[in-house]
C-alpha positions in Angstrom: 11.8 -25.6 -60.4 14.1 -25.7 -57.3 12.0 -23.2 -55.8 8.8 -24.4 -55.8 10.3 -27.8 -54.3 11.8 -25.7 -51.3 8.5 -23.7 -50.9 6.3 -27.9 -51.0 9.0 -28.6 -48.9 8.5 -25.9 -46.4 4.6 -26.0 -46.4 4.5 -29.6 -45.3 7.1 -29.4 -42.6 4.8 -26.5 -41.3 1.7 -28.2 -41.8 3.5 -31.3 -39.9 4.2 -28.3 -36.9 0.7 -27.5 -37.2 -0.6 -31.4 -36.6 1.8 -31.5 -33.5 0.4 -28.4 -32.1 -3.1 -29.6 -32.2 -2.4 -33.2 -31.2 -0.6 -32.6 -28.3 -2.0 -28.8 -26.7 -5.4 -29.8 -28.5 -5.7 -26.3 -29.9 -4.8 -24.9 -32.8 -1.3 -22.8 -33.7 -2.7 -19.2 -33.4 -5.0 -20.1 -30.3 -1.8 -22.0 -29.1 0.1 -18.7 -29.0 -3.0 -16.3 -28.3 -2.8 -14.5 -24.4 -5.9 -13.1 -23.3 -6.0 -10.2 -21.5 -8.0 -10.3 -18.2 -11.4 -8.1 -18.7 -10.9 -4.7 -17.3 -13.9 -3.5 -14.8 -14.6 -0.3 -15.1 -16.4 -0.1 -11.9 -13.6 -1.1 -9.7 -11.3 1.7 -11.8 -13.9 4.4 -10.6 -13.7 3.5 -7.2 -9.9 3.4 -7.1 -9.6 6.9 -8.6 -12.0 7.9 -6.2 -10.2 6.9 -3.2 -7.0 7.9 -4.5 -8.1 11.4 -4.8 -9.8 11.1 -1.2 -6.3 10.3 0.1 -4.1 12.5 -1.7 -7.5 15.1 -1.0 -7.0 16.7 -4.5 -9.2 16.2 -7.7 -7.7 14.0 -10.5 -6.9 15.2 -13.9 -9.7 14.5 -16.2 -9.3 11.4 -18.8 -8.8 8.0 -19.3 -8.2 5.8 -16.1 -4.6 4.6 -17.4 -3.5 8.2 -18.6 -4.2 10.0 -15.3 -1.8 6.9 -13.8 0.9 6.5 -16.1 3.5 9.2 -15.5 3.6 8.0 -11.8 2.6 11.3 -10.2 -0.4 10.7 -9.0 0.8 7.1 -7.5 4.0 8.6 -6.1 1.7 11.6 -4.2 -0.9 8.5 -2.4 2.4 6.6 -1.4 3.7 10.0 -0.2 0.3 10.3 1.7 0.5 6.4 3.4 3.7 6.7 4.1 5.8 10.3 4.4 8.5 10.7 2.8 8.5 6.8 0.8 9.0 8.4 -2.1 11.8 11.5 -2.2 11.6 12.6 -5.6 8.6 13.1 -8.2 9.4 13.6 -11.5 6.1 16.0 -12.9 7.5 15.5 -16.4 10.5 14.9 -18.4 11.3 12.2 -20.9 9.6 8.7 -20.9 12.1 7.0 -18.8 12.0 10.0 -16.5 8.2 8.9 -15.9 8.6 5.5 -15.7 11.0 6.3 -12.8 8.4 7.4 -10.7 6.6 4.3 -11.2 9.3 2.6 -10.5 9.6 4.8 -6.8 5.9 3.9 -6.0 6.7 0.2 -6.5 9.2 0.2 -4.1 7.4 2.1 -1.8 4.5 -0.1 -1.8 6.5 -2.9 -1.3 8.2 -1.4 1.4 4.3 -0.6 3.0 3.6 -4.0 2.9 2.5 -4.9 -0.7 3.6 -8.3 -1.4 5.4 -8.8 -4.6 3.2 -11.2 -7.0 0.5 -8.2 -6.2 2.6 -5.5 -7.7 2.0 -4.7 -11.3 5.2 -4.3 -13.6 5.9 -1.1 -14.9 5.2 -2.2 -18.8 1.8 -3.3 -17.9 0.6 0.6 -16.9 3.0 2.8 -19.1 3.0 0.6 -22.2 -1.1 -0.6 -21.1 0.2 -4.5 -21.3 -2.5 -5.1 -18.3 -4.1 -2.5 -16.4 -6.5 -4.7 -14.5 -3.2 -5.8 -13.0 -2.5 -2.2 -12.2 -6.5 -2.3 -10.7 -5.9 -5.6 -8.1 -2.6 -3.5 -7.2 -4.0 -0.6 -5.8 -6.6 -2.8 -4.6 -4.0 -4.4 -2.4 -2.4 -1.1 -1.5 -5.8 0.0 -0.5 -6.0 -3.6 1.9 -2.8 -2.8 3.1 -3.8 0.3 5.1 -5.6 -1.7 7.4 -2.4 -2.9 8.9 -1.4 0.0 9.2 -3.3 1.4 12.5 -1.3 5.1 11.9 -3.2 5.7 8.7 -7.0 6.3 9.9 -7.9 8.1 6.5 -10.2 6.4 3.8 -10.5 2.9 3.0 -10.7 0.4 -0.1 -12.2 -2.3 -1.1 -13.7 -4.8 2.0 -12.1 -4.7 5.1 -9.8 -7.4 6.2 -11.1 -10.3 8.6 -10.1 -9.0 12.5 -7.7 -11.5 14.5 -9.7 -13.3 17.1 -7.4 -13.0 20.2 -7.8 -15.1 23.3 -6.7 -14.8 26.8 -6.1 -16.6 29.2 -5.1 -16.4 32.7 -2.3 -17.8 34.7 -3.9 -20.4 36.4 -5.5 -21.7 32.9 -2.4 -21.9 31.2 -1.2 -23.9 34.7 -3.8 -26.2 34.3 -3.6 -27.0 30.1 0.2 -27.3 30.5 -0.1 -30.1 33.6 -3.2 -31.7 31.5 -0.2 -31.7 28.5 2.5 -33.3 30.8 0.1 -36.2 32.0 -0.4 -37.1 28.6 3.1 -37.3 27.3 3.9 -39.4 30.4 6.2 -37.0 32.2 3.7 -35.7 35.4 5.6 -35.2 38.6 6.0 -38.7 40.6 6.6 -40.6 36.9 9.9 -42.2 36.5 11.9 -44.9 34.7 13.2 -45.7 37.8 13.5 -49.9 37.2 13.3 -50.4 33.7 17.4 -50.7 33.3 19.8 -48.3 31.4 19.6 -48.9 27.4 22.7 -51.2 26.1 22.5 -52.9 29.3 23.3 -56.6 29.5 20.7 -59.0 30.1 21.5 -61.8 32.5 19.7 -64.7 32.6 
């Protein structure tokens, strides 16, 4: 008897959980809690592999796009290629943390190249597969990156970056706009305050 009053009980405060959920998030409890994983493009994965074996100039392993990456290897040989000597050790195999190690390596290299942070995937989402299209924009960036870099001159990825649109200017212009900036904030040569009385001075009358 005391059972089935706990279990009432127990059902109602959940349904009452349930009623707040939807009246406040609009949704209900299981889409409340749901994450959806970004789609992955298959397309984009292809090119990356691509390019990565253009850069490290050997041909990938075959299989799925997240295997070939996940022990770090491969990543750790491209930021080896970038940038010499970025990463000093490669672990080809050895026990899952082992692995995840090198991952961890080509993270800090990248950053180090230039990779900003928010861009870098975490190691979960490529060796557990928590969100390889993360892992995707990643490389993407990395790829991106090398066009700051004018030492690297091998191949490319993804679009190339907008180019700075220097001007110059020669002496005598820059003369000119700073004397045209001095005549409008009232200092030119010949202005003064000469007249006008020292602030805090007393006024006679």
């Amino acid at each position: 008897m005391r059972c089935d009053r706990v279990g009432r009980a127990a059902s109602k405060r959940s349904s009452h959980l349930d009623t707040a959920l939807k009246t406040r998030f609009k949704c209900s409890p299981a889409k409340f809690v749901t994450y959806k994983m970004p789609a992955r493009n298959k397309e984009q994965e292809q090119e990356v592999l691509t390019w990565i074996s253009a850069v490290i100039g050997e041909p990938l392993p075959n299989g799925a796009y997240e295997d070939i990456l996940k022990d770090g290897v491969i990543l750790c040989k491209l930021a080896n290629k970038l940038s010499p000597g970025s990463v000093k050790k490669i672990q080809e195999k050895g026990t899952n943390f082992q692995l995840m190690e090198n991952i961890q390596r080509f993270q800090a290299a990248i950053k180090k190249y230039g990779v900003p942070e928010e861009e870098i995937f975490q190691t979960a989402d490529l060796f557990e597969r928590r969100n390889i299209p993360q892992v995707t924009l990643c490389l993407y960036a990395l790829g991106r990156i090398t066009q700051k870099h004018p030492e690297w001159t091998g191949p490319q990825l993804g679009p190339k970056m907008a180019e700075k649109n220097e001007r110059t200017f020669t002496e005598e212009q820059l003369r000119a706009h700073n004397a045209e900036l001095n005549l409008q904030m009232g200092f030119n040569k010949g202005a003064s305050q000469a007249g006008l009385g020292s602030f805090g001075n007393t006024r006679h009358m």
